[in-house]
C-alpha positions as CSV (number, residue, x, y, z in Angstrom):
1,X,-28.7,-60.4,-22.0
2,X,-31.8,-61.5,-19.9
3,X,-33.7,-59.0,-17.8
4,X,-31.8,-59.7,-14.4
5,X,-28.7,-58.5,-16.9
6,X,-30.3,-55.7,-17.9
7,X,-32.0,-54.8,-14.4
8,X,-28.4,-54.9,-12.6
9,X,-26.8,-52.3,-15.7
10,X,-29.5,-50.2,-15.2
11,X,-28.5,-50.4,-11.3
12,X,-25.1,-49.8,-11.6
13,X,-25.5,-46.9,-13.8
14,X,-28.3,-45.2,-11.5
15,X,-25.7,-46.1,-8.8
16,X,-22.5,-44.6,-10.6
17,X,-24.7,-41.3,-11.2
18,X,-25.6,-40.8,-8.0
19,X,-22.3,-41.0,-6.6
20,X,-21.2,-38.6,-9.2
21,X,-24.4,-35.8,-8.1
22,X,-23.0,-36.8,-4.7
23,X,-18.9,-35.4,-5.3
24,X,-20.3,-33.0,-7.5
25,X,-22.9,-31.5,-4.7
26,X,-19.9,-32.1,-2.1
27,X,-18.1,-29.7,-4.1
28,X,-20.3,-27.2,-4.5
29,X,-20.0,-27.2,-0.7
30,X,-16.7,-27.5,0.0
31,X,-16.4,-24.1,-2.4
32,X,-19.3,-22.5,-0.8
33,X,-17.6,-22.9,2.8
34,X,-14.1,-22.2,1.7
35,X,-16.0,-18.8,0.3
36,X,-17.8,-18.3,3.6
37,X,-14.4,-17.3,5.2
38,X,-12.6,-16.1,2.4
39,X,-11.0,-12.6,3.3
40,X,-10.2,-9.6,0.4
41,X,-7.9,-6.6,1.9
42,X,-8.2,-3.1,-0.3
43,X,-6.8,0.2,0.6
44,X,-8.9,3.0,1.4
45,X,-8.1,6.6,0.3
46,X,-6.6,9.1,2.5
47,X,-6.0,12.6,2.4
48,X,-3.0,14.5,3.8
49,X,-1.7,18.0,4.4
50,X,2.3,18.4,4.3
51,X,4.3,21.6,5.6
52,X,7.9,20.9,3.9
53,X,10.8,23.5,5.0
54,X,14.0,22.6,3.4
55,X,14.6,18.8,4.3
56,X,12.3,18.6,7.3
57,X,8.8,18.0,7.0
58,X,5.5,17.3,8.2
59,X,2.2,15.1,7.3
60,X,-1.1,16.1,8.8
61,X,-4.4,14.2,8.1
62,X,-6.6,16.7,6.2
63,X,-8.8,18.5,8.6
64,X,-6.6,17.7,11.6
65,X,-3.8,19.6,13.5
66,X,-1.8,16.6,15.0
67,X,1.3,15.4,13.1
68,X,0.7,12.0,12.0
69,X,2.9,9.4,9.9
70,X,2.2,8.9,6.3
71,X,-0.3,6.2,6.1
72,X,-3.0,4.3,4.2
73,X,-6.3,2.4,5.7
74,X,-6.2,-1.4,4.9
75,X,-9.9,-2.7,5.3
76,X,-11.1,-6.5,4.9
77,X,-13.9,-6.3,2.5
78,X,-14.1,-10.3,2.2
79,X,-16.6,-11.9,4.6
80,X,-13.6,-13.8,6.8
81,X,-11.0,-13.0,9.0
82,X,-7.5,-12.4,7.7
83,X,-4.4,-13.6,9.6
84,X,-0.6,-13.8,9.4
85,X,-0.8,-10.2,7.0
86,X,2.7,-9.6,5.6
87,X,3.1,-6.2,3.7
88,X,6.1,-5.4,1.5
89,X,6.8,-1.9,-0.1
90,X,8.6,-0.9,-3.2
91,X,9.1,1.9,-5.2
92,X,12.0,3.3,-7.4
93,X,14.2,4.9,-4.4
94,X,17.3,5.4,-6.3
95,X,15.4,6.7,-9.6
96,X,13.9,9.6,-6.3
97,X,17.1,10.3,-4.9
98,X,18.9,11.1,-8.2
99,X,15.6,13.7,-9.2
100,X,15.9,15.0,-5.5
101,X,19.6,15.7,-6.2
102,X,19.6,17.5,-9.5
103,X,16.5,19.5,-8.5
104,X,18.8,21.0,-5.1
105,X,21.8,21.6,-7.0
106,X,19.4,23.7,-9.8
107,X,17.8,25.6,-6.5
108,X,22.1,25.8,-4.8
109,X,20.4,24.1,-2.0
110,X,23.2,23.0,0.1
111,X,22.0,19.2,0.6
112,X,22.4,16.1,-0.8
113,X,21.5,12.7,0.0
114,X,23.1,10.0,-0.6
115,X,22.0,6.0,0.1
116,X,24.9,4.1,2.1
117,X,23.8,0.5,3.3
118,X,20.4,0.3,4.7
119,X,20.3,4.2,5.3
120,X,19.8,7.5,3.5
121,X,22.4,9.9,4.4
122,X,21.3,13.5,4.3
123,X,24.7,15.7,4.1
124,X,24.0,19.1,4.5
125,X,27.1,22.2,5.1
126,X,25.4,24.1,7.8
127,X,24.2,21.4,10.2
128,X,24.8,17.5,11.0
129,X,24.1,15.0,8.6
130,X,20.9,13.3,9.4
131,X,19.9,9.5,9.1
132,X,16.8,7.9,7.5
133,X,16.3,4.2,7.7
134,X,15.8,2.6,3.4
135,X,14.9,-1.0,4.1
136,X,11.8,-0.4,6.7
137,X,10.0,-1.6,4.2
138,X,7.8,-4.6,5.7
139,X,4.9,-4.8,7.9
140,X,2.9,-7.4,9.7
141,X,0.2,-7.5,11.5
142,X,-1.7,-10.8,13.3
143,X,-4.7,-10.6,12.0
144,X,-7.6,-8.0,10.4
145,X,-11.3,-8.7,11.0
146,X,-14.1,-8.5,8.0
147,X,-15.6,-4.5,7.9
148,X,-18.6,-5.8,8.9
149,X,-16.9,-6.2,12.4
150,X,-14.1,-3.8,12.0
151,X,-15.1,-0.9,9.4
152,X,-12.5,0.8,10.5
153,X,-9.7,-1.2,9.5
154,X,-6.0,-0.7,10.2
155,X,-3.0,1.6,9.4
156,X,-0.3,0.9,7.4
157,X,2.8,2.9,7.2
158,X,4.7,4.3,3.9
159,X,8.7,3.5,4.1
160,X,9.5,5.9,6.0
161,X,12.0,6.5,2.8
162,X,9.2,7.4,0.8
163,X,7.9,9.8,3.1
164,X,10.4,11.2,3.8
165,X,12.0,12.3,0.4
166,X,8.6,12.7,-1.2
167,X,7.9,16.3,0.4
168,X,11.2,17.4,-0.4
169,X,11.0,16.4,-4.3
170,X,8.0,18.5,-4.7
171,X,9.0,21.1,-2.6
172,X,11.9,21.8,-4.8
173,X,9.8,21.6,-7.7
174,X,7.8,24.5,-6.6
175,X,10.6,26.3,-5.4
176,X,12.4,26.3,-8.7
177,X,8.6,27.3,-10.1
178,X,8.2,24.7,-12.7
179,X,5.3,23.2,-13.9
180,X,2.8,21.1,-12.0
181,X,2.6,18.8,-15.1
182,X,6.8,18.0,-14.5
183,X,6.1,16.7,-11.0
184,X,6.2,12.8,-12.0
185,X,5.2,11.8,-8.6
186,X,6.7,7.9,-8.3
187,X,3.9,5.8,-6.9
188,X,4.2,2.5,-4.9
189,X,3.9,-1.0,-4.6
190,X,2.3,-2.5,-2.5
191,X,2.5,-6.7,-1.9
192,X,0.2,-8.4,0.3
193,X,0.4,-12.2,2.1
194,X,-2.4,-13.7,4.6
195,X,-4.2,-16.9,5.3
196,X,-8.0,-17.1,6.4
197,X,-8.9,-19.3,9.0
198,X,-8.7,-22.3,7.1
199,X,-5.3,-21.3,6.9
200,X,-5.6,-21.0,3.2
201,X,-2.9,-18.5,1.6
202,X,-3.8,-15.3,-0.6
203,X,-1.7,-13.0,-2.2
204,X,-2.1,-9.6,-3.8
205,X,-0.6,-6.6,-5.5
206,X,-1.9,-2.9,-5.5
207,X,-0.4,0.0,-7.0
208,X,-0.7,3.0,-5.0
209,X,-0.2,6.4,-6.7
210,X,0.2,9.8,-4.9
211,X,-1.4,12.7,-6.7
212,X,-1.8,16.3,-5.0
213,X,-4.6,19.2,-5.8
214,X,-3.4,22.4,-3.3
215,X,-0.3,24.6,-3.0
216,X,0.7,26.9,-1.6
217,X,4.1,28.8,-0.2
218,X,4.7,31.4,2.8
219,X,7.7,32.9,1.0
220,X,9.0,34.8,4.5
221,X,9.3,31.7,6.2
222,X,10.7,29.6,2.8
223,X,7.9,26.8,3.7
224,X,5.4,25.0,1.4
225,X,2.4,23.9,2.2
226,X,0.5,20.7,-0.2
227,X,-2.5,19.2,0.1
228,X,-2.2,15.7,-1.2
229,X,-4.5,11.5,-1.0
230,X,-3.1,8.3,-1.4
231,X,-5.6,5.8,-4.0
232,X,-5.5,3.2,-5.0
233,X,-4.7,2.9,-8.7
234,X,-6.5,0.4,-10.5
């Protein structure tokens, strides 16, 4: 090879790596932008206070006197904007009911609940059956801002299933006096959809778990009273 051979190799190749410092800088880029706006939703955890009275019952926020619904905080911890959120519950609702069912036949609680269709049916002798909706189980919401805008976050509802036959479960359990190591509190599932603003998708799972640390019972009145927080359970 003569030296205008060599010269134009030796161009080519300086060419060739250039380009390839080029795609490999663009990428950097491209990753640190798609980053820039990337959101990341995580649950906060909340503390509750719940009077229970047979089948009926009602959730407080700790340190507060109005009824609320059973709820966690969902916060955007990422640095961008979350849209299109779709959230999907599950638990083990039949495995509940059939614990709920044995426990009020052991107390000769006149109750029983049954699931028929989309609907828990509460039978009970000495008033009308009542009527709790099983499948309200999704949730959407438009869009959730980074904390760093919105620290606050939003609320997201339990199944109204959940929390619903949750306070009873334990409420027999300490009726009937047993152990606060038999109370297998189910926990929840919780699945999570949404796109940033590049319309890029993300999905995620979190476990939820229910634990409770106060009891206590006004026997004249047959009503229990439970402190309890919803976590996260890594």
């Amino acid at each position: 090879m003569i030296l205008s051979d060599w010269l134009t190799l030796a161009s080519s190749t300086a060419a060739m790596c250039a380009a390839i410092i080029s795609f490999f800088t663009l990428f950097e880029l491209f990753k640190q932008r798609k980053a820039s706006y990337k959101p990341d939703l995580c649950i906060l955890k909340r503390y509750f206070s719940v009077k229970v009275k047979g089948t009926s019952s009602d959730w407080y926020l700790a340190g507060s006197s109005r009824e609320q619904q059973a709820s966690i905080k969902l916060v955007n911890v990422g640095v961008g904007a979350a849209k299109n959120i779709n959230a999907n519950w599950t638990f083990n609702l039949n495995s509940l009911i059939e614990e709920i069912n044995k426990l009020a036949q052991k107390a000769h609680r006149n109750f029983y609940i049954e699931k028929k269709d989309h609907f828990l049916s509460i039978e009970a002798h000495d008033k009308s059956n009542s009527m709790i909706n099983a499948k309200m189980t999704d949730f959407q919401f438009e869009y959730l801002l980074a904390s760093a805008q919105d620290p606050q976050g939003t609320t997201l509802n339990l199944p109204p299933s959940y929390s619903y036959l949750l306070p009873i479960y334990i409420g027999l359990h300490r009726e009937l006096e047993l152990n606060f190591n038999d109370i297998k509190i189910p926990s929840l599932e919780l699945n999570l959809s949404y796109n940033d603003i590049g319309k890029n998708q993300y999905t995620s799972k979190h476990n939820v778990k229910c634990d409770f640390h106060m009891f206590s019972r006004n026997k004249d009145e047959n009503e229990h009273l439970f402190e309890l927080y919803l976590i996260e359970d890594s």
